[in-house]
VMD Tcl script that draws the C-alpha trace (Angstrom):
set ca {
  {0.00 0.00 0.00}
  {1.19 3.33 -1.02}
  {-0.23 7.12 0.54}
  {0.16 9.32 -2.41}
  {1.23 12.37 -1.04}
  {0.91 16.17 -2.50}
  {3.60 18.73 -0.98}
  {1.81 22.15 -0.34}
  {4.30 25.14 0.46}
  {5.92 27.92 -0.94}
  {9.21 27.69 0.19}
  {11.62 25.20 -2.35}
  {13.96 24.24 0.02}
  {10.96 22.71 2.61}
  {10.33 20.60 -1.14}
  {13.36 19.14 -0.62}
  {13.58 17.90 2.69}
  {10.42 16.19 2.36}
  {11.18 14.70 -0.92}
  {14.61 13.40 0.23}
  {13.02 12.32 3.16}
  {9.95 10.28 1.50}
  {12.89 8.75 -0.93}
  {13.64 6.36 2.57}
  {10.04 5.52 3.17}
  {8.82 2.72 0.73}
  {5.23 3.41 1.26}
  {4.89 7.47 0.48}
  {4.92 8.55 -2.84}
  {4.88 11.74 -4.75}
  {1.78 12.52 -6.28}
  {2.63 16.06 -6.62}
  {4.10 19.66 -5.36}
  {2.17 23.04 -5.20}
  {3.29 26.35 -4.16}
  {0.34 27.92 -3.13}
  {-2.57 26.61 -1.45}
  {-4.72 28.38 -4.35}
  {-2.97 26.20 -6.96}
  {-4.05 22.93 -4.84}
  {-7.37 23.44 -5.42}
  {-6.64 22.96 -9.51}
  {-4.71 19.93 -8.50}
  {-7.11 17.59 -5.96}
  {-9.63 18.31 -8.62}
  {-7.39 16.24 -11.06}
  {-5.38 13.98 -9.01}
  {-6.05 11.48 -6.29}
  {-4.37 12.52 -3.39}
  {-4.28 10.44 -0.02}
  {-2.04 12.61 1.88}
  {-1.15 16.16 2.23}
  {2.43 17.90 3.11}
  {0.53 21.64 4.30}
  {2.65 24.44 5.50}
  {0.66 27.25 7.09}
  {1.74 30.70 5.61}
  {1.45 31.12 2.08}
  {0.81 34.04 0.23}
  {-3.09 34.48 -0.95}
  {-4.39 32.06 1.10}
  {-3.05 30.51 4.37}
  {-2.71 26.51 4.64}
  {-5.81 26.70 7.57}
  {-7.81 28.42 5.93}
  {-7.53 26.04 2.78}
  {-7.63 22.87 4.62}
  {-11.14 24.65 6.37}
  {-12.33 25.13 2.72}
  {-12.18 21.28 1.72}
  {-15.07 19.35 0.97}
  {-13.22 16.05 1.24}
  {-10.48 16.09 3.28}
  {-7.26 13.83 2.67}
  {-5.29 13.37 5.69}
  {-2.98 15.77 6.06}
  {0.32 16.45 7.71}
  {1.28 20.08 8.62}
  {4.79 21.39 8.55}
  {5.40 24.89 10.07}
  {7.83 26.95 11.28}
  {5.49 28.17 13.91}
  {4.23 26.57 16.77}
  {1.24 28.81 17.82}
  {-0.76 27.33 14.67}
  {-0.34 23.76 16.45}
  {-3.73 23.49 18.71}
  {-5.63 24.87 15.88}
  {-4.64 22.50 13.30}
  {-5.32 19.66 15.53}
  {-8.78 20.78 16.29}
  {-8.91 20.62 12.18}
  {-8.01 17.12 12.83}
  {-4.51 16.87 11.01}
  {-2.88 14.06 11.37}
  {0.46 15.42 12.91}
  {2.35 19.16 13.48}
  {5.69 18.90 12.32}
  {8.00 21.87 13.31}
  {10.52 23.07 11.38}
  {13.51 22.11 10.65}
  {12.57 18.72 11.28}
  {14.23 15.26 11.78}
  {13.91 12.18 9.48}
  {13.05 10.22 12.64}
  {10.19 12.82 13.41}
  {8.49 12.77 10.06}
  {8.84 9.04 9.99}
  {6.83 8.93 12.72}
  {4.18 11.20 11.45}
  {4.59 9.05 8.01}
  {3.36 6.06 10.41}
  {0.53 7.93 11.98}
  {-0.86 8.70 8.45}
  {-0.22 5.30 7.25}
  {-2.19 4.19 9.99}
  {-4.94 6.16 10.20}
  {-5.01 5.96 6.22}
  {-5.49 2.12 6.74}
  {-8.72 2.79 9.23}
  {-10.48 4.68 6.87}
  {-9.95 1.99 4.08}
  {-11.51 -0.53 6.52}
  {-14.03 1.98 7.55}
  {-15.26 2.31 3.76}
  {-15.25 -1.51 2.61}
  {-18.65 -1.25 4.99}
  {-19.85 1.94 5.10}
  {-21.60 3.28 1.36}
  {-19.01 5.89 -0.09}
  {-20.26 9.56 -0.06}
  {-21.35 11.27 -3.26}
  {-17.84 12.94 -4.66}
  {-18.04 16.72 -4.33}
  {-15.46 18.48 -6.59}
  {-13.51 21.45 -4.84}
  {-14.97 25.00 -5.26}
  {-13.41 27.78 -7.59}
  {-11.80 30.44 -5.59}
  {-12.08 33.32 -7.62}
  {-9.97 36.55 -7.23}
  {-12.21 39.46 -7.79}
  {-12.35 43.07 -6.97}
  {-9.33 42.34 -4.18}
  {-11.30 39.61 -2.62}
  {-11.05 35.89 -3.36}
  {-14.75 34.51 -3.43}
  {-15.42 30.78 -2.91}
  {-18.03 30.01 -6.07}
  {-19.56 26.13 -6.06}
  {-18.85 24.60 -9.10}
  {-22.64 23.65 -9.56}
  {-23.49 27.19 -9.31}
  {-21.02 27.94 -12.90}
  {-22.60 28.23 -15.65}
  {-20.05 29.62 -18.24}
  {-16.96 31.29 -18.26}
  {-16.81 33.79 -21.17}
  {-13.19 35.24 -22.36}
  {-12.43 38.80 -22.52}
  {-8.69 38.32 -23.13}
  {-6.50 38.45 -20.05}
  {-9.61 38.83 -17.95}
  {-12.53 36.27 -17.65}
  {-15.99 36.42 -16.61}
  {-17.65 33.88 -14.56}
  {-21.19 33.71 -14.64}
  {-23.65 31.95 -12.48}
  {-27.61 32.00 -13.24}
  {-27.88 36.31 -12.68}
  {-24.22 37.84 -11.81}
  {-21.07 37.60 -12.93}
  {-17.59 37.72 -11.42}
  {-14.61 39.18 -12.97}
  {-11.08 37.63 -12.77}
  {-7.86 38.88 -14.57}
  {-7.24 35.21 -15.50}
  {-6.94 33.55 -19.03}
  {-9.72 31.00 -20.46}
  {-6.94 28.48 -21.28}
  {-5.89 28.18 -17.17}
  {-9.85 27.35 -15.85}
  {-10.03 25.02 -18.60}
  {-6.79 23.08 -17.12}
  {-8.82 23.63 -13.73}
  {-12.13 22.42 -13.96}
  {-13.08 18.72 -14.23}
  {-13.80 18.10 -17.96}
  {-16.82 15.26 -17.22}
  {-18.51 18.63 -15.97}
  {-17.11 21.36 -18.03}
  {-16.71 21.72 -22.23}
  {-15.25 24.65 -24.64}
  {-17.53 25.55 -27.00}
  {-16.10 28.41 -28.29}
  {-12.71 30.03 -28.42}
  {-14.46 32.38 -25.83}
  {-16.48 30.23 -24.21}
  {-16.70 26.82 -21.34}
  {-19.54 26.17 -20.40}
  {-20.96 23.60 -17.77}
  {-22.88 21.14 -19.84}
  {-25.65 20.43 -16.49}
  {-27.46 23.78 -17.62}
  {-27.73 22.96 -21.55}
  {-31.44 23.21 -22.38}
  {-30.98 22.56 -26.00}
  {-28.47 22.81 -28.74}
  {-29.80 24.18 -32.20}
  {-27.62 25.00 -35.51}
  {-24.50 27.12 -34.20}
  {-26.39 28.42 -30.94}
  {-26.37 26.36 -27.74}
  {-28.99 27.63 -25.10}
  {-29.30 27.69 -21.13}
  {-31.92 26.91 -18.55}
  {-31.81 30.29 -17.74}
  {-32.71 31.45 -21.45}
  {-29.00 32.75 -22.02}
  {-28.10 32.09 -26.07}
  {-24.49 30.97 -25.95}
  {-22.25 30.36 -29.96}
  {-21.35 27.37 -30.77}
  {-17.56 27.67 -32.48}
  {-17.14 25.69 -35.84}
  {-14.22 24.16 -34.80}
  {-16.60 22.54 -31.85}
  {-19.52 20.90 -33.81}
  {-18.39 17.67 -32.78}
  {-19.35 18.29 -29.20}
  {-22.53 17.65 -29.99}
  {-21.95 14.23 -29.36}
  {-21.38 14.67 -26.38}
  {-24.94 15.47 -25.70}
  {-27.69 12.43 -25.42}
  {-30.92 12.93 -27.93}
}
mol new
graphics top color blue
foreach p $ca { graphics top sphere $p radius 0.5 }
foreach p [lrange $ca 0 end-1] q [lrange $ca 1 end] { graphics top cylinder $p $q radius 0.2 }
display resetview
């Protein structure tokens, strides 16, 4: 059995230790490395992650408050260089607080604990129905806030070159972000391009006629030539 694990911090060198660390422990293994918590979000979304390397301050958005924001929590391991974060993160139920600098022997340990507790839930689940999978929300940086917006409340994204709008049924939110980077972040069974302008989430398609593609909520979206065969995609 192997935890695949997903490093979380901005610092490089903090990559290191834990990779050169996990190279000595047969049964962790990389599934990949983030420097922000926002840019973790893209990734769980993608990738199946069963363990989590989290340090606590990052720029945009702290490793608490992203671990708070989870749906469906792996288990996760902080490493900090502060201690006063240590109560709260076990009332978030992490799995250990490893202060930095650390020792191998130390995160060994902690590698054990998740191990462990990775191998209850297993046994937990082979009885108990799995929950319904809920993807990660978009965190969307907009008018010098970051708003949390539910996936199942997107209904396109619309291009206006570096910037993007993000619309949901009556309001939009706008993001100086390209098309191209929340197409690499949104789960394609839920999300399509239909347009070099356009993705659209394919749950609030009420019909598709000619080049036009139309909403629930009556909004008339173009259907790019170089698309047609998305159609297919569509039952009926």
């Amino acid at each position: 059995m192997k935890l695949r694990c997903l490093i979380v911090d901005d610092e490089p060198l903090a990559h290191d230790v834990i990779l050169r660390y996990m190279e000595d422990i047969p049964f962790l293994q990389r599934a990949g490395q983030c420097y922000l918590a926002t840019e973790a979000f893209a990734f769980l979304n993608h990738h199946a992650v069963d363990l989590i390397f989290l340090d606590i301050r990052m720029p945009k958005l702290s490793g608490l408050d992203f671990l708070r924001s989870l749906n469906q929590r792996p288990l996760v391991v902080v490493t900090s260089a502060y201690e006063e974060h240590a109560l709260e993160s076990f009332e978030l139920e992490v799995v250990d607080y490893l202060l930095k600098p650390f020792r191998f022997d130390r995160f060994l340990k902690a590698a054990n604990r998740a191990l462990e507790q990775h191998t209850m839930r297993r046994q937990a689940t082979a009885t108990t129905p799995a929950a319904p999978y809920e993807p990660e929300p978009l965190y969307i940086k907009s008018d010098k806030k970051l708003v949390q917006m539910r996936l199942d409340e997107v209904y396109y994204l619309e291009s206006l070159g570096n910037y993007v709008k993000v619309w949901a049924r009556d309001h939009f939110l706008l993001t100086q972000r390209t098309l191209a980077s929340f197409e690499e972040q949104l789960p394609a069974e839920g999300f399509i391009r239909i347009h070099k302008s356009f993705i659209l989430n394919k749950k609030f398609v009420h019909y598709i006629e000619g080049n036009m593609i139309r909403l629930l909520n009556g909004k008339v979206l173009p259907l790019g030539k170089t698309f047609k065969h998305i159609t297919k995609l569509f039952p009926g």
